[in-house]
N, C-alpha and C positions, 0 to 999 in steps of 0.2 A: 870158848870159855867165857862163862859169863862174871860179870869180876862185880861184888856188891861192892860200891862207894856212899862214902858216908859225905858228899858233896852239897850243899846246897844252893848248888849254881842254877839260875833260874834256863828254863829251857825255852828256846825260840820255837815258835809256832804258827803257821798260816790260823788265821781266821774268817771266815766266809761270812758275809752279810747279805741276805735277800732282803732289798728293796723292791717292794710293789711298784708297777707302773701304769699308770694311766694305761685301761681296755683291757688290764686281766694279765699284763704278764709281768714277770721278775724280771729281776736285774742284779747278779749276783756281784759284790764288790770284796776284795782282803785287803787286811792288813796283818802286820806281822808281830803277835805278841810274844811278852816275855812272861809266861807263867813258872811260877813256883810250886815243885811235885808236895803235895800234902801226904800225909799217911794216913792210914784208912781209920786211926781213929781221932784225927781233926777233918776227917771229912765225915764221920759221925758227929762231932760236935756241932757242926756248921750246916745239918742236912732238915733241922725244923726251923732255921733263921731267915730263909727264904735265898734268892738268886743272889741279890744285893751284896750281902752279905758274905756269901759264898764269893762272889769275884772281887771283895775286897780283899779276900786271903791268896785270891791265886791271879788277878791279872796285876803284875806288879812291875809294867814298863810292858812298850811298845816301839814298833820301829819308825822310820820318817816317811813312813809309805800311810801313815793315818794323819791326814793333809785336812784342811777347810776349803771354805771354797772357790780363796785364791791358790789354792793348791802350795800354801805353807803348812810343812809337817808343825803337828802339835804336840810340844812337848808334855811328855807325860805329869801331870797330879793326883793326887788321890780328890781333885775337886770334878776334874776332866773324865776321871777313872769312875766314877760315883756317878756325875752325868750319861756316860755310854750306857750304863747299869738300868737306868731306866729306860732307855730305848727298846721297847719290846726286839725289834727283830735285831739290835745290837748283841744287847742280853745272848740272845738264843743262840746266836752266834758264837761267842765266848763260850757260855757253857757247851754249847756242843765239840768246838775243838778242843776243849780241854778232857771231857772226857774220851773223844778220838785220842787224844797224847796217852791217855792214860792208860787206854785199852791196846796201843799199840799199831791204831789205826794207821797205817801212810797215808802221808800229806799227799795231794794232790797237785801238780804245778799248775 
């Protein structure tokens, strides 16, 4: 039975990051976001504002596994959240698993 809630508890979700590597190959890295489900007409509102824009509405906290590169988890801001945003393959990242969440995709471990 499927039960509609009127919840807006944000939902946990892996995120995969491809990093290019020196001579042509990837290097795929996660971390664990907490996105907020939109309804399909604030993701019309948000779909000519560009990525930016979009993942300031839905990446809204992450877990302690998105580290620097003393390997201290970085707590989440919208200053930190707004930086990942412009990292092309971060970006791509985020929006791709968030539409996997949306469409029902399963996570991958």
């Amino acid at each position: 039975m499927f039960i509609v809630r009127n919840e807006k508890q944000p939902i946990k979700w892996p995120v995969t990051v491809s990093v290019p590597q020196d001579g042509g190959g990837i290097r795929e890295y996660k971390f664990t976001a907490f996105f907020q489900m939109l309804t399909a007409d604030q993701i019309k509102e948000f779909e000519n504002e560009g990525d930016e824009a979009y993942i300031e509405k839905i990446l809204v906290g992450w877990g302690t596994d998105l580290v620097d590169e003393e390997s201290t988890p970085i707590p989440f801001s919208d200053e930190m959240r707004n930086k990942l945003a412009q990292m092309t393959n971060v970006k791509l990242g985020i929006v791709n698993a968030y539409w996997n969440l949306i469409r029902g995709v399963k996570a991958k471990n």
